[in-house]
Backbone as a chain_set.jsonl record, in Angstrom:
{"seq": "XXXXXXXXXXXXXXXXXXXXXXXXXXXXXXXXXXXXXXXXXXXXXXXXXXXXXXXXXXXXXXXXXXXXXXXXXXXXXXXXXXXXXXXXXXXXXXXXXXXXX", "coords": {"N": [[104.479, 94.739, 117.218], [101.118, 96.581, 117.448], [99.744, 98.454, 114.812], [98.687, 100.966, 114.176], [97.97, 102.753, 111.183], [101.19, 103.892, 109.974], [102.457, 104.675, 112.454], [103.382, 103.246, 114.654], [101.787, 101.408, 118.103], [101.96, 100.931, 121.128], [101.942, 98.938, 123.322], [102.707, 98.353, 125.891], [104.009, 100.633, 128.633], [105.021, 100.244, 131.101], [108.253, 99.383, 131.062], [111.505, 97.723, 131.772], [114.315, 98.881, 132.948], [117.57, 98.635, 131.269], [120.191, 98.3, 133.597], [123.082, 98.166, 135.477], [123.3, 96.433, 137.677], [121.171, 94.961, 137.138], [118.807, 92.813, 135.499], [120.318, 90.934, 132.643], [120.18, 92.847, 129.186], [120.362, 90.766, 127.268], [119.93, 88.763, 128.603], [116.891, 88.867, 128.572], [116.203, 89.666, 126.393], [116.726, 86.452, 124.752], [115.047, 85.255, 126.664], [112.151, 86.38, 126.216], [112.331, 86.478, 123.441], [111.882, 83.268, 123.278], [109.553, 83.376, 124.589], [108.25, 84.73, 122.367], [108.464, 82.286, 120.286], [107.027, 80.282, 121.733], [104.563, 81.334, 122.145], [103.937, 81.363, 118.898], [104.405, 78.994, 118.401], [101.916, 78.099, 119.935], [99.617, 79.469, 118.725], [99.924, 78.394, 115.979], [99.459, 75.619, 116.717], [96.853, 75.758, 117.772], [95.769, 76.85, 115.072], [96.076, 74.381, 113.951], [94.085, 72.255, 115.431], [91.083, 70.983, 115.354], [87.715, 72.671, 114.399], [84.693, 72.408, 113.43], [82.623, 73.417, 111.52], [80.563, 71.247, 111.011], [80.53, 69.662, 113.712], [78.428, 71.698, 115.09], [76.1, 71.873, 113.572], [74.015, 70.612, 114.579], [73.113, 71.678, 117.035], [71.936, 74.874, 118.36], [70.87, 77.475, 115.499], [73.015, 79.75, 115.936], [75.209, 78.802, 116.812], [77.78, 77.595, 115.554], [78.474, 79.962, 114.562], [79.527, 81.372, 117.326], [80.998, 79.699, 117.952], [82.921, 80.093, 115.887], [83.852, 83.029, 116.421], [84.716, 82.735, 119.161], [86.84, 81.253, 118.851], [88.064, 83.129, 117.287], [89.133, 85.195, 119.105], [90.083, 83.62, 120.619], [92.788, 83.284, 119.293], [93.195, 86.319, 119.133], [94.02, 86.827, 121.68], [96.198, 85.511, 121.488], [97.747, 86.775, 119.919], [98.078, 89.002, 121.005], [100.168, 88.694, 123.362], [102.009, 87.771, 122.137], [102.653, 89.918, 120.819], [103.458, 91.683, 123.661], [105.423, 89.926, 124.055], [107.072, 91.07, 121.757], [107.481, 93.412, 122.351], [109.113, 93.545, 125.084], [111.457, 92.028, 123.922], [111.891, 93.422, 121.763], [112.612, 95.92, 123.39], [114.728, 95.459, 124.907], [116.9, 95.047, 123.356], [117.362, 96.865, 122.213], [117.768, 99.023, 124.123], [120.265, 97.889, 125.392], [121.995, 97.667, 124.78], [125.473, 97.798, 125.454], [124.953, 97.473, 127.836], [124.625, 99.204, 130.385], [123.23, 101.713, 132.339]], "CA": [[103.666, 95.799, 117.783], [100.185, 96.658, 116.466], [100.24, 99.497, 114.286], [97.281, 101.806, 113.751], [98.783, 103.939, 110.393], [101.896, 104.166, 110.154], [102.471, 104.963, 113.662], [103.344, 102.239, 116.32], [101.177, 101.662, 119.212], [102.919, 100.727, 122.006], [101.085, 97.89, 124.427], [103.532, 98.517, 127.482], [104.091, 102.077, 129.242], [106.271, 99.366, 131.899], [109.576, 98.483, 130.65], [112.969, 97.507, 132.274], [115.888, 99.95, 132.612], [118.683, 98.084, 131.779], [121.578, 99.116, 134.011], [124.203, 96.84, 135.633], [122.126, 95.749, 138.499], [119.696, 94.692, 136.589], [118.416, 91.248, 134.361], [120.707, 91.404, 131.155], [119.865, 92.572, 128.172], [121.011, 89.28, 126.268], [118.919, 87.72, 129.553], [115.59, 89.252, 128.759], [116.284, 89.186, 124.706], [116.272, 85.359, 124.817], [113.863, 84.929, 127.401], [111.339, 86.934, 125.164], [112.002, 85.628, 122.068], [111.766, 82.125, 123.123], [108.588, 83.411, 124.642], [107.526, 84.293, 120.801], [108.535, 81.332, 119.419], [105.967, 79.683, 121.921], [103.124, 81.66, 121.645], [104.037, 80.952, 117.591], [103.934, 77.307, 118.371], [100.95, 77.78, 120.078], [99.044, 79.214, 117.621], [100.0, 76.588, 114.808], [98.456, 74.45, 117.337], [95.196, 75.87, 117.519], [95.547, 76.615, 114.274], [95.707, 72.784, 113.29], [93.208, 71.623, 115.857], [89.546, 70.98, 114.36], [86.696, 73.348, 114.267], [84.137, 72.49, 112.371], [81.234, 73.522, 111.357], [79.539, 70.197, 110.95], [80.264, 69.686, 114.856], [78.067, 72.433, 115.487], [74.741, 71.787, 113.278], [72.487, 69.723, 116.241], [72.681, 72.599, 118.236], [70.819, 76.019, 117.173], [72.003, 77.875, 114.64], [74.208, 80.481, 116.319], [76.583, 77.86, 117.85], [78.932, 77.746, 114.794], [79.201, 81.554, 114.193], [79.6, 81.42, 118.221], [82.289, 79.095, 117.778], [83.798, 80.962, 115.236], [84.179, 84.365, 117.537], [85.735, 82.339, 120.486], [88.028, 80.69, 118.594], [88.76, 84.356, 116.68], [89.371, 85.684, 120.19], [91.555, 82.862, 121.452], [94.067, 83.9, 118.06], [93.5, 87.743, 119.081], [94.27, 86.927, 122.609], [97.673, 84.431, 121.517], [98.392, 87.928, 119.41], [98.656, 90.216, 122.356], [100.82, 88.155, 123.9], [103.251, 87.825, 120.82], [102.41, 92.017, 121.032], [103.898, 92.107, 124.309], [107.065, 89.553, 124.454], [108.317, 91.174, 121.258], [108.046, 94.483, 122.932], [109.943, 93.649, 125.822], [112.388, 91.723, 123.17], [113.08, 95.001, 121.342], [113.285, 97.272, 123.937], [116.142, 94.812, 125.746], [117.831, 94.801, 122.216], [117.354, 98.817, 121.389], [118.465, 99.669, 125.363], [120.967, 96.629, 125.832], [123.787, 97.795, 123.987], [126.518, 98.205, 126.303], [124.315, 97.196, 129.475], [124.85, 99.913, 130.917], [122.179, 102.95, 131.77]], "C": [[102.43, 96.018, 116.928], [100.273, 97.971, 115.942], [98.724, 99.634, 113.924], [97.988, 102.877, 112.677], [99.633, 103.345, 110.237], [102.647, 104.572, 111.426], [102.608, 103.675, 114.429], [102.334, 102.84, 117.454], [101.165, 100.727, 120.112], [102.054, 99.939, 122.937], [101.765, 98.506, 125.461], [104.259, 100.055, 127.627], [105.045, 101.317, 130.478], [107.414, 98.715, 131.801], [110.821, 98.752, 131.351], [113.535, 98.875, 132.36], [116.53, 99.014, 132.57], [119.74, 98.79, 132.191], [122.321, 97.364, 134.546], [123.805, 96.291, 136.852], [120.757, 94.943, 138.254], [119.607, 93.43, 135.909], [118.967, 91.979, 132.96], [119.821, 91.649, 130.204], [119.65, 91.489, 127.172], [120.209, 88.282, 127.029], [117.467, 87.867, 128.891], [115.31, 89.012, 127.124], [115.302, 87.884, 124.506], [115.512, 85.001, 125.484], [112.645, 85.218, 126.439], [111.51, 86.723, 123.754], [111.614, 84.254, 122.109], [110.335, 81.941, 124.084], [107.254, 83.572, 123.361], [107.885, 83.228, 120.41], [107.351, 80.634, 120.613], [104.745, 79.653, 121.55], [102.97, 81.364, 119.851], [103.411, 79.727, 117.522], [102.503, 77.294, 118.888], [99.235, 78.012, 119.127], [99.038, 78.992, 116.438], [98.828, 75.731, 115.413], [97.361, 74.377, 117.344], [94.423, 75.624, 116.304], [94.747, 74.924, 113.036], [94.48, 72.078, 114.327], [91.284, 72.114, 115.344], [88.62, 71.636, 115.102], [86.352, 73.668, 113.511], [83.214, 72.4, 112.347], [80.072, 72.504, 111.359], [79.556, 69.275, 112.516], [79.002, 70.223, 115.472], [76.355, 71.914, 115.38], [73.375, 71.245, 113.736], [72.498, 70.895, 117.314], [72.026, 73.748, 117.289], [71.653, 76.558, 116.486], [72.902, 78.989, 114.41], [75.203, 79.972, 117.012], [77.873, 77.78, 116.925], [79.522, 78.805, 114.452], [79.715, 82.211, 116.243], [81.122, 80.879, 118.63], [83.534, 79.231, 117.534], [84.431, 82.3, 115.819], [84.825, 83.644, 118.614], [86.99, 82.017, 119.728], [89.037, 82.278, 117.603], [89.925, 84.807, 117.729], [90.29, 84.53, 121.079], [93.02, 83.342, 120.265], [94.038, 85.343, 118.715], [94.475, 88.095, 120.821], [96.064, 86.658, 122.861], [98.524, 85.932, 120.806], [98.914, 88.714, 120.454], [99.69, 89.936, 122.952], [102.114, 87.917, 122.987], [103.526, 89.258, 120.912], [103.899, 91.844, 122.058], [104.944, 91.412, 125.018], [107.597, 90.285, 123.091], [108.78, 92.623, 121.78], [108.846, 94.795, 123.816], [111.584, 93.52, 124.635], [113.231, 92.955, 122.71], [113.575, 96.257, 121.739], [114.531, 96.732, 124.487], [116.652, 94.944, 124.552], [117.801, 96.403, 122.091], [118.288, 99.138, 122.701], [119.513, 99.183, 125.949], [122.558, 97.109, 125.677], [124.865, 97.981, 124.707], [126.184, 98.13, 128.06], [124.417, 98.217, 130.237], [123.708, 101.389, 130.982], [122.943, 103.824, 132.843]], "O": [[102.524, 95.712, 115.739], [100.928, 98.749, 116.636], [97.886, 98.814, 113.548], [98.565, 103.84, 113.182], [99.438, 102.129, 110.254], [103.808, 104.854, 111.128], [101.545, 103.163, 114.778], [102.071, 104.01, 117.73], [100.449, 99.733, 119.994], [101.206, 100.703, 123.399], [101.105, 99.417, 125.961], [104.983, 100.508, 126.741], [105.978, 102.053, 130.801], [107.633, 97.63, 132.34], [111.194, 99.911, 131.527], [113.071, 99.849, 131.767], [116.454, 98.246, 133.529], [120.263, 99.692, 131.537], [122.187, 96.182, 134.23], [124.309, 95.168, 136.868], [119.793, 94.531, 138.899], [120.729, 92.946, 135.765], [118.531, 92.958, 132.356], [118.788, 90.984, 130.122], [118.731, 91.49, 126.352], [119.81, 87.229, 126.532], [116.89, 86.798, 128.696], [114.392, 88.318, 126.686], [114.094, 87.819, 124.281], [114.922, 84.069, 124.938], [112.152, 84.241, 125.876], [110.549, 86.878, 123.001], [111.016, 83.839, 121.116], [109.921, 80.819, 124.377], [106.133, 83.077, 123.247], [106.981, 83.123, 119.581], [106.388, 80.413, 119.88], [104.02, 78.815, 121.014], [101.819, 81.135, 119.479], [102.389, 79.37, 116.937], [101.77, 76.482, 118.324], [98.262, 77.282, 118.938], [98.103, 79.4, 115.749], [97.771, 75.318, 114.937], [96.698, 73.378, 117.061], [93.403, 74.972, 116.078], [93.886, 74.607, 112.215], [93.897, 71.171, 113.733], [90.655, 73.15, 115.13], [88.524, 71.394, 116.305], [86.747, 74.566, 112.767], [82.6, 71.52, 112.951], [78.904, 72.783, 111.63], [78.78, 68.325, 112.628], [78.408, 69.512, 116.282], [75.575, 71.659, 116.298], [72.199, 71.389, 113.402], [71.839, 70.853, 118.353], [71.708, 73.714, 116.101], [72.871, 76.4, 116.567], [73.447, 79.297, 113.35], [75.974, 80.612, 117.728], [78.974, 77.889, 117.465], [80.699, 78.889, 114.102], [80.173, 83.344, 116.395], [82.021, 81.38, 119.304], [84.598, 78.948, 118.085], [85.619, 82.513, 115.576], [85.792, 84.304, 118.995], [88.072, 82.524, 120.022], [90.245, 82.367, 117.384], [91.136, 84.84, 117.508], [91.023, 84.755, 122.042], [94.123, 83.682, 120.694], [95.211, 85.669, 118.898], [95.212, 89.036, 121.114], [96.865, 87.11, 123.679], [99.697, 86.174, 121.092], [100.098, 88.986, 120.651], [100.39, 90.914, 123.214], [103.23, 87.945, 123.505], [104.672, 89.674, 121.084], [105.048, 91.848, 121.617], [105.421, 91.776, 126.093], [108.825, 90.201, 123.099], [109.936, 93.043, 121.742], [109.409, 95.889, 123.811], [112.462, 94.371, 124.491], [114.362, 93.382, 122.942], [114.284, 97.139, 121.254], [115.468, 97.526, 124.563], [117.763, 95.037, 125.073], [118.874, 96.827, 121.663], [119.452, 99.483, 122.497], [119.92, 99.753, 126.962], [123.664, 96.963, 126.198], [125.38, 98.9, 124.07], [126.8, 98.508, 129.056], [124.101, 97.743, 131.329], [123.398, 102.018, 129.97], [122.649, 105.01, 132.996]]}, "num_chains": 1, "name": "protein.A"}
C-alpha cells in the first residue's frame, strides 16, 4: 500500500465480501499474489532492459531526460498495480478467515 506518514492510503474503496457464495478467500489470496509476483517479474524486466543515454544523443537534447520520465512512469505505473493486487491479497487474507461473512 502507499503510505503517506504513517498512515495507509488505501487505492481501492471496491473490495470483495467474502461470504460462502462467493470466490474463496484462499481463491483470491493466490490469485493476487501470483499477480505480485508478476508484476515483480515484470519490473526486473524492465529493469534489465537497456536505456541508455548514448541511444538518445542524435536527437535534441531533451530526448534522454524524456526518456528518463517515461520509463520513470512505466515503474510508477508497474507500482500501482503491485499497490492494488496486494490490496486485494490482504484484504482476502484479513476477511478470509473462516470464509464466512
Amino acid at each position: 500500500m502507499i503510505s503517506s506518514g504513517n498512515q495507509p492510503t488505501h487505492l481501492m474503496t471496491a473490495l470483495p465480501t467474502i461470504h460462502l457464495n462467493g470466490t474463496g478467500a484462499d481463491n483470491l489470496r493466490k490469485e493476487y499474489r501470483a499477480l505480485r509476483m508478476a508484476v515483480t517479474a515484470a519490473a526486473d524486466a524492465l529493469a534489465a532492459a537497456t536505456c541508455n543515454a548514448r541511444d538518445f544523443y542524435p536527437q535534441d537534447a531533451t530526448a534522454w531526460q524524456q526518456a528518463q520520465a517515461e520509463r520513470t512512469e512505466m515503474f510508477n505505473l508497474l507500482q500501482r498495480v503491485e499497490n492494488y493486487a496486494a490490496e486485494w491479497e490482504l484484504h482476502a487474507w484479513a476477511n478470509g478467515r473462516g470464509e464466512v461473512a
